[in-house]
N, C-alpha and C positions, 0 to 999 in steps of 0.2 A: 366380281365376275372375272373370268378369265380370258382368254382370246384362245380359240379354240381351232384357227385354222393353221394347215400343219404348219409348218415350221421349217425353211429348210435349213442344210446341215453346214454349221460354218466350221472349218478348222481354229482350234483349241488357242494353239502356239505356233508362231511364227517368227524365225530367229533373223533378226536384221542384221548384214555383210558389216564385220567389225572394220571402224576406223582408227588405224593408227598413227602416232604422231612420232616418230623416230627423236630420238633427243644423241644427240655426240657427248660420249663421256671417253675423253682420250686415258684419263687415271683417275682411277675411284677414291685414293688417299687424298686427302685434304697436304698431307706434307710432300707428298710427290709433285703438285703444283712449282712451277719453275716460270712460264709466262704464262702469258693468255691463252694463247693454243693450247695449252691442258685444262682448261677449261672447258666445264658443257656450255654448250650452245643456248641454254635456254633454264634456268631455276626460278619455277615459285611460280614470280609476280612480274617477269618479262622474259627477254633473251638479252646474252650477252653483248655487251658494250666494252669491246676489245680496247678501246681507248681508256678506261677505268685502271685496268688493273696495274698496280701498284705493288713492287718489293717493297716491304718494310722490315725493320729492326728485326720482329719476332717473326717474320711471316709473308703475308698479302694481303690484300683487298681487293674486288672489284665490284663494279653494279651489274646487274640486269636488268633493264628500263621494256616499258611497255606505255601506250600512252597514258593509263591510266592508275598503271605503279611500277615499285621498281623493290627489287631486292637487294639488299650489301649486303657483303658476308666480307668478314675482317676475321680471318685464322692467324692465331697468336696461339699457338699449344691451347693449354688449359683457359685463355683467356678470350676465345675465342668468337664472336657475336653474330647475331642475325638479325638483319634490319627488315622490314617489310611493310611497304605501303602499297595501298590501291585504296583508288573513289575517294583520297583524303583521309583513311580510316591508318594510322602507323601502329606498327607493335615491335618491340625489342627484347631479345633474349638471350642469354648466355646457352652456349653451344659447346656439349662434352661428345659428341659425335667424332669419328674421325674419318668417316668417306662420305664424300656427296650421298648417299645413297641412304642411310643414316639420317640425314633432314630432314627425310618426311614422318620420322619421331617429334621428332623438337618441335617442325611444324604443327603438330599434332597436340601439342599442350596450348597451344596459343589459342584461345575461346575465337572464330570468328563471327560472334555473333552481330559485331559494327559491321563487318563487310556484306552482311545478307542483308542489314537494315540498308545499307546503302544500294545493295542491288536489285531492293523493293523499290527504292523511290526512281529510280532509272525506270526498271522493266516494268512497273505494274502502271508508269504513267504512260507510256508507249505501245503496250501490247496487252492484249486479253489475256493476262497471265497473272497466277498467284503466287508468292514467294512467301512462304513458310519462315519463321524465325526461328533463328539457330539458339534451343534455348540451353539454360544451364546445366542441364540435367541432361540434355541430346548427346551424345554420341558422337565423337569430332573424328573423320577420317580423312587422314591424308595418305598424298602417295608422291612419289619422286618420280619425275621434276615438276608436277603439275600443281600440286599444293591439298590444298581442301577439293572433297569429293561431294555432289550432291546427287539428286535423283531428278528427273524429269517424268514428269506424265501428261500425255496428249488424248484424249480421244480423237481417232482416226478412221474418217469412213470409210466401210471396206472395197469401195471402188476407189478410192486411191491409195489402198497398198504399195500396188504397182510402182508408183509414183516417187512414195518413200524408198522404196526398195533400191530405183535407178538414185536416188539421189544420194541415198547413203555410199553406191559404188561412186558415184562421183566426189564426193568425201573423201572414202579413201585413195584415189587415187590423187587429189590435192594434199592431202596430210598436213591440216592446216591445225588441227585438232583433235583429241583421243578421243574417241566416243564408244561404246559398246551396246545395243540396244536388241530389246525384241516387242514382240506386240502379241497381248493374251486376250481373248475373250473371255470380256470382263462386265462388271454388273454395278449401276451407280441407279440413283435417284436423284430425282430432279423435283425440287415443289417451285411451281408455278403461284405468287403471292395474287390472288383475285382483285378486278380491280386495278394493277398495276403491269397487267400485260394487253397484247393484241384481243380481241375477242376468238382466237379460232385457237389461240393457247387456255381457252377459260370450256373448252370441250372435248370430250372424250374421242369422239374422230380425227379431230384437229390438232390434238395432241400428240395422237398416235403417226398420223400423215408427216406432220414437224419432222417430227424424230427420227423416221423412215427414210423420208427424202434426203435428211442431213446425215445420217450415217450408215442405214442400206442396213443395218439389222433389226430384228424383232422387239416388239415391247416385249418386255418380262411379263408383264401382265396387264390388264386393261386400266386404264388411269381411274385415280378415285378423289372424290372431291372430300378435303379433310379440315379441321379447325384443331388451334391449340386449346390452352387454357386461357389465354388472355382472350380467345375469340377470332381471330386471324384466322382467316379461310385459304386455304390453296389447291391450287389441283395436282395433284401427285403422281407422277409416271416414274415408273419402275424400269429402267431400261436395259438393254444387252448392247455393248458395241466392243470396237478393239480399243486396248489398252496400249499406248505406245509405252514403254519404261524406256528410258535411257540412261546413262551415267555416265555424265560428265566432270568437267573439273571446275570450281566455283570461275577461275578467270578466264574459260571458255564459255561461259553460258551467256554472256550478250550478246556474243560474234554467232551461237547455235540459235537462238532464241532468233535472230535478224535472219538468219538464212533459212528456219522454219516458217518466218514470216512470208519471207520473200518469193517461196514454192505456194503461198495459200494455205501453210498448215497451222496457221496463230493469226488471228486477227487484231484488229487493232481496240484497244483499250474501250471498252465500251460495247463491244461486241455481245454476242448473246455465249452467256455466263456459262453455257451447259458445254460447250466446245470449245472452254480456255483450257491452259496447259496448267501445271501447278509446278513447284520447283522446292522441293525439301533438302533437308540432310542425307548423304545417304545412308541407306540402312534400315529410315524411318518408313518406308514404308513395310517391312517385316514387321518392324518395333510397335509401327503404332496399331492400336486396335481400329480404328476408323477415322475418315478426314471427312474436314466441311467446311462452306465458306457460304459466304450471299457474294451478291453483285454488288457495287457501290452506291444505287436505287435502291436496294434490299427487295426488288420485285422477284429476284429466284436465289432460287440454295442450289446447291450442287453437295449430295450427300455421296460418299463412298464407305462403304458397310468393311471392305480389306482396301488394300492396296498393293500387295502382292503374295506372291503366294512361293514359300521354299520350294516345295516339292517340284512346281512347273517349273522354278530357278535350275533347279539340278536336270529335270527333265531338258533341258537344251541341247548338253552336252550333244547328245543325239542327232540332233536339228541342223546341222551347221553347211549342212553342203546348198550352195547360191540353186541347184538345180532342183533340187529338194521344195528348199523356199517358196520358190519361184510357182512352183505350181501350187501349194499350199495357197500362193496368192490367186493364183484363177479360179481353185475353188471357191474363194472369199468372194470372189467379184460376181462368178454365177451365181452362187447363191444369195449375192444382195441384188442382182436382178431381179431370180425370182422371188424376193422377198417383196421387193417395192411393187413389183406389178401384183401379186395376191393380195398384197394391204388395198392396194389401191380400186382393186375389183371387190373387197369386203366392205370396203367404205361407201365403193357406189351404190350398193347392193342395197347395205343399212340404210344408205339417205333414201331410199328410193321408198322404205317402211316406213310406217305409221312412229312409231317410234327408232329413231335413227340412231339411239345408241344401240341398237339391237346387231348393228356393222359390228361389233366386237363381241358377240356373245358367241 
């Protein structure tokens, strides 16, 4: 059956105020290096530690330390190296590059698939958050000074657009971290395992109410109660809400991950499974054909059929003016008003019938 009362109209794409992270590169040659002060300010896996660098025989060395790693880089012409730890994970490479800039090549052969394994046991024991493993076959991108690239995705309700919106200018005006995002109306599924939820998740009004309240847009369709082969029953809502994407740098995403917490946009580890954030490679979500995960109860799935879409990618270009935005977001937020009060008058409506799934026909 489908949900047959109208619909109001939410805006498509919404481009969030880019943050940048300004990085000091005094000389882009690796042999124009003379002291520290020609040094960037900040490569890979921390910032510079001016007390490090070191003339040697063929060259230099210095660190860049961060609490949680540190990079050396030891330029010897041809003999050149690249050291890099974070979370305990090290890796070491020989370096035919010859400007800073050039790094996020070399970086780029180095598999991080130990550093995502280690930023699952961090982030997914702390936050309602799922961290994708960086596998062999994936896709490794990097980029200078930041290191390894990944993707983010949130659902976001559309009465707190706004909210992102103010926080992301407050980002960049800190530039504590590069980030670049937007938020697409977007379409996932959700199975409810029966049995191992609330009882007002195990019906068709209750279902639709949930999902309503918690993110201000439409069901896609009216929830349907389904089994597999094994027998396993669940109740199935089809939903619409906003997609935040973002794309950060893998050694910024605990310090983003903490500050999305900390506005109320990620909750804490245990939370309900359909409003966690997810955290891949980037690129994977063009690449892959569809994601999915359970809870760590296995009482719900979180199905996404895409994960992003080129053409709305390129459609941004357009999108970029704060005032532009800005009002795209009040559109979102009237029409998750009138979204929430229509459900909420369809639902009264149905209970008040003989047969009270009838609120959604």
């Amino acid at each position: 059956m489908s949900v047959s009362m109208s619909a109001p109209i939410f805006p498509k794409l919404i481009r969030m105020p880019r943050v940048d992270h300004p990085v000091t590169l005094p000389v882009a040659r690796f042999d124009a290096v003379k002291t520290a002060a020609d040094l960037p300010d900040r490569l890979f896996m921390g910032r510079l530690e001016a007390d490090s660098f070191r003339l040697e025989k063929k060259g230099w060395r210095a660190d860049w330390r961060s609490p949680d790693g540190l990079t050396r880089f030891r330029h010897a012409g041809h003999l050149s190296s690249l050291e890099l730890q974070w979370m305990g994970e090290e890796a070491v490479t020989l370096v035919t590059a010859e400007a800073f800039s050039e790094l996020a090549q070399t970086v780029q052969n180095i598999h991080p698939e130990a550093w995502m394994r280690r930023l699952a046991e961090r982030l997914e024991a702390q936050w309602n958050v799922r961290v994708f493993p960086h596998r062999e076959e994936d896709a490794v991108v990097s980029a200078f000074p930041d290191g390894y690239q990944l993707t983010l995705l949130l659902p976001v309700a559309a009465d707190r657009l706004m909210a992102l919106f103010d926080l992301h200018q407050a980002w960049a005006t800190e530039q504590v971290f590069a980030l670049e995002a937007h938020l697409r109306l977007h379409f996932s599924v959700v199975n409810y395992i029966e049995g191992r939820n609330p009882p007002m998740l195990a019906h068709p009004a209750g279902l639709v109410m949930h999902h309503v309240n918690a993110l201000g847009t439409p069901a896609a369709e009216a929830p349907e109660k389904e089994s597999d082969p094994d027998g396993e029953v669940a109740w199935t809502l089809r939903r619409s809400h906003y997609l935040y994407t973002a794309h950060i740098a893998l050694v910024d995403a605990p310090v983003v991950i903490e500050r999305l917490a900390a506005a109320g946009f990620i909750g804490a580890a245990g939370d309900a499974l359909e409003m966690g954030a997810a955290l891949m490679p980037l690129g994977y979500e063009y690449a892959a054909q569809n994601a999915w995960w359970f809870d760590t109860a296995r009482a719900r799935r979180i199905f996404y059929p895409t994960l992003g879409d080129s053409e709305d990618r390129n459609a941004l270009a357009s999108n970029s003016s704060a005032i532009w935005n800005k009002a795209l977001i009040r559109d979102a937020q009237k029409a998750a008003e009138q979204c929430k009060a229509d459900t909420a008058r369809a639902v009264m409506e149905g209970l008040s019938r003989p047969d009270p799934g009838a609120a959604l026909h």
